[in-house]
N, C-alpha and C positions, 0 to 999 in steps of 0.2 A: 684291439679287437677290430677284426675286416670289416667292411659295410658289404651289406650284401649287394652283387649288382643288380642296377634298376632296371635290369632286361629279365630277372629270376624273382624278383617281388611277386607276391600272387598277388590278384587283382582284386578289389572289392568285387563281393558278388550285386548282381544286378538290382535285386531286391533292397542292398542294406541302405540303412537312411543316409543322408544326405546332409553333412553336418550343416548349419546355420550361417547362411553367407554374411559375415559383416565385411563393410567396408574397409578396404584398404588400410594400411597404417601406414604411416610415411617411414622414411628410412631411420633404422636405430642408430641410436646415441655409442660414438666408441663408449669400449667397455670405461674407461677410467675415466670417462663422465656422466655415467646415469648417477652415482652417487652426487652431484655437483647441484642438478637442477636445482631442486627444490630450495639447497641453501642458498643459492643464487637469485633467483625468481622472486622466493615470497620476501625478501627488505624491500623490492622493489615494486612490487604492487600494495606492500606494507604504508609505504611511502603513495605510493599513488592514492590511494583511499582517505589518506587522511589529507592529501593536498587538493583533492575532488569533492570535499565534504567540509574544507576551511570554513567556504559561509554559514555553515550550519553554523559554529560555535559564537558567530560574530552579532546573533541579534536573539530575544529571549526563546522568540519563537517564530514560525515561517507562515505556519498557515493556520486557519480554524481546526484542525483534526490536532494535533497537538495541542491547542488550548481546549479543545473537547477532553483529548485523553487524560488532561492534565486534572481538569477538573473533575474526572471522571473517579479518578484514580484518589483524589486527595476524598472524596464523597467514599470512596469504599474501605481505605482506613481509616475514617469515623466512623464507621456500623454502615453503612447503606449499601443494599444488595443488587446484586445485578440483576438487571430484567425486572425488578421488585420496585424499589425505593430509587433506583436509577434505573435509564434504559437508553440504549443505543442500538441504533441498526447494523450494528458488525459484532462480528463473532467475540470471543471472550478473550484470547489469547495476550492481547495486545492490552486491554487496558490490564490484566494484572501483571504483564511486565512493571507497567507504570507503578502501579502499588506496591511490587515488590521492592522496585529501586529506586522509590520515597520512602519506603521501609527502613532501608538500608542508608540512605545519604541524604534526606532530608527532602520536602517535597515545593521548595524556593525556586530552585534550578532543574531546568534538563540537559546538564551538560550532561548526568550517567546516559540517559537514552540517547543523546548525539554522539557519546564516547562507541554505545554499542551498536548505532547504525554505522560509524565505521569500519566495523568487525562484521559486521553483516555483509555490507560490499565488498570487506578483504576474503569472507569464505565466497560470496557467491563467484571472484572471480580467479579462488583458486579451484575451487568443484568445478569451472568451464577449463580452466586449465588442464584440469586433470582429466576432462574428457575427450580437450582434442588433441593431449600428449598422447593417450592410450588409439587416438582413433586414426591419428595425422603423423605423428610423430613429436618431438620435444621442440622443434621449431615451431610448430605450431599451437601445441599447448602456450610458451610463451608470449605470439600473437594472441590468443586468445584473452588470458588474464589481462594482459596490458590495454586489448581495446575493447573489452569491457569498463576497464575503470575510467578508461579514456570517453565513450560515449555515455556512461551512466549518468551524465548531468546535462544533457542534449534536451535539455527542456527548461521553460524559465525557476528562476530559484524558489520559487513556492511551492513548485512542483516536487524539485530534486532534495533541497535540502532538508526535509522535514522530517522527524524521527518520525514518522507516519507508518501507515499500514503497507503499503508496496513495499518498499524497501525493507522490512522485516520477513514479508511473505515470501520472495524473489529468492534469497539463497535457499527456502524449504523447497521450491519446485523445482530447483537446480539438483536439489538433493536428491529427490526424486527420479530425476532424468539420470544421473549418476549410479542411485543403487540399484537403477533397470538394467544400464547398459552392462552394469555386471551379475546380472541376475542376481539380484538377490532383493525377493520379491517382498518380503515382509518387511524388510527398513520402507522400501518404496513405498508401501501404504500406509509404514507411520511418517512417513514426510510428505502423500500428500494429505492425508490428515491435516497436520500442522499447519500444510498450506493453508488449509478451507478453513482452519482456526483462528488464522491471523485474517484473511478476507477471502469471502465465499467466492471470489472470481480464481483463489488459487487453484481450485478444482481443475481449472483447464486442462489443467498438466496432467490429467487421468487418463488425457484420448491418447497422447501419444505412449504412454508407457502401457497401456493396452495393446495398441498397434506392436512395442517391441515384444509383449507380453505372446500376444498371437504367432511369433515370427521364430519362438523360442522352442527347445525341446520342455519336456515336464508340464504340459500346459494346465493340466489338469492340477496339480500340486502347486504349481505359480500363481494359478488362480485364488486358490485357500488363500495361499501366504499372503498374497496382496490383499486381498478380501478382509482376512484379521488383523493385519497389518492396519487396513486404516480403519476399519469399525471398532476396534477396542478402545483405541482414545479418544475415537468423537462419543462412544456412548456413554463413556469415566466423566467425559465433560459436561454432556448432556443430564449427566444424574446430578452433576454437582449444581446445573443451574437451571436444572425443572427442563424435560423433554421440550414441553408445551411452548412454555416461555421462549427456550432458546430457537427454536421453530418458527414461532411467531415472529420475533425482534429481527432475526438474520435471516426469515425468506420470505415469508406469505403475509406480514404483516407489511410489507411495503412494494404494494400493488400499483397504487398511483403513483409514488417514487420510482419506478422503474417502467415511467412511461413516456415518451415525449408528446402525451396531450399538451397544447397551449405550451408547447416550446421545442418546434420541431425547425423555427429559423435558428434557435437560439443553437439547439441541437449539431445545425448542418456548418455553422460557424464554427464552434468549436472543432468539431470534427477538423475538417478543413486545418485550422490555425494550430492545431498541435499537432498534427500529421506533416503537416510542412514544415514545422520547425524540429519534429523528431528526426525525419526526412534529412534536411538539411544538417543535422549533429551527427547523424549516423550515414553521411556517404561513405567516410572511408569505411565500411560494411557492403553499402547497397552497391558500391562500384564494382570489386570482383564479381558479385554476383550475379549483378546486371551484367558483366564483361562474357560472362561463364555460360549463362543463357543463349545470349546471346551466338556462343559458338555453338548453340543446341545438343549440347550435352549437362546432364541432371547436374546442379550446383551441392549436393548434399542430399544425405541419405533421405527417406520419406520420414521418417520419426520428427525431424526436424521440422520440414515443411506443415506436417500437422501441427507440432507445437507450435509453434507460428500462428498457425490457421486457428487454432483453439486460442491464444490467447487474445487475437484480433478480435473474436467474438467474444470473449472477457469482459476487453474495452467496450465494446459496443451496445453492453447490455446496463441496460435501465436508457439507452440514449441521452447521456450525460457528457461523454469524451473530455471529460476532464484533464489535464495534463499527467499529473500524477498516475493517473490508470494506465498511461502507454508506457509505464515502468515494466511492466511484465512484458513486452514485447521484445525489450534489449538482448537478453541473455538468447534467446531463441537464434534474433539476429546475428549477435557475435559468432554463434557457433556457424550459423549461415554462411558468412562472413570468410571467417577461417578455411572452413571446407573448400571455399571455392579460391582461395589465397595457396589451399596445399594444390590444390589441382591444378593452376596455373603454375606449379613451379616456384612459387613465390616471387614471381616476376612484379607481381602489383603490391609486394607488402612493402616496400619503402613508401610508395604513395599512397598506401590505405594508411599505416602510422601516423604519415606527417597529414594527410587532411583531419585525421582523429585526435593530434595533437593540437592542427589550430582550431578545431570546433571546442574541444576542450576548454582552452587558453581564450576562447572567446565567451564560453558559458561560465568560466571561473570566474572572469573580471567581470560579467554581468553581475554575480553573485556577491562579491566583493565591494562592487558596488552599488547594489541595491537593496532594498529594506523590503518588509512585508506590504503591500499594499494599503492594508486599514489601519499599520501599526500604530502608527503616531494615535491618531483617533481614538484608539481602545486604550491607550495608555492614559489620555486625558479622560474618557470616562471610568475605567477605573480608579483614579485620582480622583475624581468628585465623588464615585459611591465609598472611598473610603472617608474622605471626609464629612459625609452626613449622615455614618450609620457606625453602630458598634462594631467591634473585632467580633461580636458572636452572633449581629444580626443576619436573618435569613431575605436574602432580595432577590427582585424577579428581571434579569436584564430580557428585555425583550428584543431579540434582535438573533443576528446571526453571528454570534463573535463571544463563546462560551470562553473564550480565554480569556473576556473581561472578570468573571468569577475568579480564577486561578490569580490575574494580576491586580485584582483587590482586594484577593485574601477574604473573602466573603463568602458564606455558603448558600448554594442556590435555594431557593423556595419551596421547591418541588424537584419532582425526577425528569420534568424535559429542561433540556439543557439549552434547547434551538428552538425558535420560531415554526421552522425544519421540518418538526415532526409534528406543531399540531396545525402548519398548514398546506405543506409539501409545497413551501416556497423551498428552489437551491438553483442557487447558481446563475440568479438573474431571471428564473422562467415569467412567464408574463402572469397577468390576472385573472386569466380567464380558469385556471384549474389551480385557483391559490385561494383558499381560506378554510373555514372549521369543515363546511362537508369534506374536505380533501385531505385532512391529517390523519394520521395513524389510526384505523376504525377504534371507536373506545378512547380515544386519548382526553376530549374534550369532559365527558365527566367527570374522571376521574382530576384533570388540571382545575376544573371550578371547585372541586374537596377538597381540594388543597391550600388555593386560594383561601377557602371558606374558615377551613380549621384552624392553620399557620398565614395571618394575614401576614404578607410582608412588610419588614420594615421600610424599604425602597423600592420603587419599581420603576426602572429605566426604558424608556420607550425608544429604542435605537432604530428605528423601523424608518427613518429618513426620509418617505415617501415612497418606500416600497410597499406593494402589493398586499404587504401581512401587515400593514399599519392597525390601531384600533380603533379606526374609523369605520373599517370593512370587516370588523369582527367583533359582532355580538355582544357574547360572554364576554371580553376583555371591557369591552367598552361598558360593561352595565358591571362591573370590578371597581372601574375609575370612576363612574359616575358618582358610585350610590357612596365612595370611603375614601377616595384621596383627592390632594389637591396639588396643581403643579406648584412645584418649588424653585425651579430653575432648568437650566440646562447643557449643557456640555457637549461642545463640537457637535451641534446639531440633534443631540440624545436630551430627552423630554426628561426631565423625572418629576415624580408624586410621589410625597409623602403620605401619610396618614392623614388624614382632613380630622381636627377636631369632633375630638367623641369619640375616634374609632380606638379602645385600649390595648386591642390586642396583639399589636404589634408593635415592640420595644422600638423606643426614637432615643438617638445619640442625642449626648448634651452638647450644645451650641460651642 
């Protein structure tokens, strides 16, 4: 069949729209290797992921949020409800992963949840793949996957390795960014759903896939789709664990927690120290793109730039910058990264690889090398609470290290799990906005009923001379006064038993 000539084609009429400019795609793949990628690529970021996440499996546990979720998770297959009988400030998604996969493999180990945080980094860094093979071309899809998984631990190891909340959230807003770039609006709103299920900062990912959303044909229709896309599963969720409650726990209930009253030096340091250190793991990223600007010409489409922008303001919110939070800024990056790797030509991707290789190779062997910070400590006080309390008694560790619970097989007292939430000490803040007025509004009643009802069999004072000690709080201190007596102590942790006469809390035989 002839082609018609391009001098007799009739012309679009003036009026008709104007199809959707996307960016460029870089050059295709000869034919007899689009079939090739994918079986090529994924061994290889397969591989990548689980040599980027080795230290995860090499210690019980990285950080407090994993012995939070641990013990979170083992309290909710014993009967105890969420938001109810336990409570935590993050959405639901994540601890009943944990419950399902002590469900399933016993609840000793989290090797299952470090097996499926490497699966988590192997999709999030095939979805980037697959955005900047369809955006760049197949060279750069494969930079992208590889220096994702190459920068994804560009933070110290308590940060990176922990089966935690970012790194489960992170492949859902990737997902998200993925089912926009090909319209298709109603996955996008169940993945970000899922994000804001795993941690309320995955929301971010909403401004930009709005912005592709605005830029699209059907906008009217994309809007529904997205709309029900993400309201039918947060409201499935929200029935299942009380509107109110889930409201309360994961937004408006942690006012003072998301403020840097009384820790706004503590605030500016942090900032600072994981900015520079994410900085520094992620040049071979910020170098083309710094290069690219530079030439004043746009590094990447605006969808990006906003993602970016929105996740920055992620991290920033509650003024905490914890290292862990700057998880969500990677993938943005990479794709940053890429775009302006296809635009140069690929002139700088031997040198963006190999500087992302030795940042790698330097946060691996960190990792490799180094242990949890409080580990040791929490190991010896859960050793001592198992040896002065039954397999069934209920104890109260005072402090900020809920994975002492989990690693002595002991069940908590009550439903706060941290110090945390009934004084809004975290993360070192100072005294001046730390004690009973400053915890969770309501939390304090409710913790002396419980006290009252289920005295504990142990109460571990781990408070070291921090700020939430029980010298500087009340209720605790009129607990220990009026019914126990110290009995010892361990690596610096207080504990009080029951003071003769008090019967209602069962004591281990000697």
């Amino acid at each position: 069949m002839t082609r018609m000539p391009v001098a007799q084609r009739a012309a679009a009429p003036a009026a008709a729209p104007v199809p959707h400019a996307r960016t460029p795609r870089g050059p295709a793949a000869p034919p007899g290797n689009r079939d090739a990628f994918w079986p090529r690529l994924l061994p290889v970021l397969a591989a990548l992921a689980l040599v980027t996440r080795l230290p995860s499996f090499l210690r019980p546990l990285w950080n407090p949020d994993e012995g939070f979720l641990a013990t979170e998770a083992r309290m909710l297959a014993h009967g105890a409800v969420l938001y109810r009988t336990v409570v935590d400030r993050k959405p639901p998604v994540l601890p009943w992963l944990y419950e399902l996969c002590f469900a399933l493999f016993g609840d000793r180990s989290l090797l299952p949840l470090k097996a499926l945080a490497v699966l988590a980094q192997l999709l999030t860094a095939v979805l980037l793949a697959s955005l900047a093979r369809r955006r760049w071309g197949e060279r750069a899809g494969r930079a992208a996957g590889a220096l994702y998984l190459l920068v994804s631990i560009a933070l110290a190891p308590e940060d990176t390795q922990a089966a935690a909340f970012e790194v489960f959230m992170v492949p859902w807003t990737v997902a998200a960014m993925w089912c926009a770039d090909r319209r298709r609006w109603g996955a996008a709103g169940l993945a970000v759903a899922a994000a804001v299920l795993t941690k309320q900062t995955g929301g971010a990912v909403l401004a930009p896939v709005l912005l592709m959303l605005w830029t699209a044909r059907r906008r009217t229709a994309g809007a529904a789709a997205l709309a029900l896309g993400a309201l039918l599963p947060t409201a499935a969720v929200a029935c299942a664990t009380g509107p109110a409650r889930l409201l309360f726990w994961s937004v408006t209930g942690s006012g003072t927690y998301a403020s840097a009253a009384g820790a706004v030096a503590l605030a500016v340091g942090q900032a600072a120290s994981n900015t520079s250190t994410l900085a520094v793991g992620c040049a071979g990223l910020l170098l083309p793109v710094g290069r690219r600007l530079l030439q004043g010409r746009r590094a990447a489409p605006p969808e990006l730039w906003l993602w970016l922008a929105a996740s920055a303001v992620a991290v920033a919110t509650g003024f905490h910058f914890f290292g862990h939070y700057y998880l969500q800024l990677i993938p943005p990056l990479t794709l940053l990264g890429t775009s302006a790797l296809a635009a140069l030509d690929g002139r700088l991707l031997g040198t963006s690889l190999a500087l992302s290789a030795l940042s790698c190779a330097f946060f691996l062997g960190w990792g490799l090398a180094d242990q949890p910070p409080d580990l040791p400590h929490t190991l010896k006080v859960a050793r001592a609470v198992r040896e002065r309390t039954a397999p069934t008694a209920r104890v109260l560790c005072w402090g900020m290290h809920p994975e002492t619970y989990w690693l002595a097989d002991r069940p908590p007292a009550g439903r706060f799990l941290t110090a945390g939430l009934l004084t809004n000490y975290s993360g070192g803040r100072g005294p001046s906005h730390v004690g009973e007025a400053y915890g969770v509004p309501g939390s304090w009643p409710v913790f002396r009923r419980e006290l009252t009802r289920r005295p504990p069999a142990l109460i571990v004072d781990d408070s070291r001379g921090k700020p939430y000690g029980p010298a500087r709080l009340p209720s605790l201190r009129a607990v220990l006064d009026r019914g126990y007596e110290r009995v010892g102590t361990a690596d610096g942790a207080v504990l009080y038993a029951p003071a003769a006469g008090l019967t209602d809390a069962p004591r281990a035989a000697p």
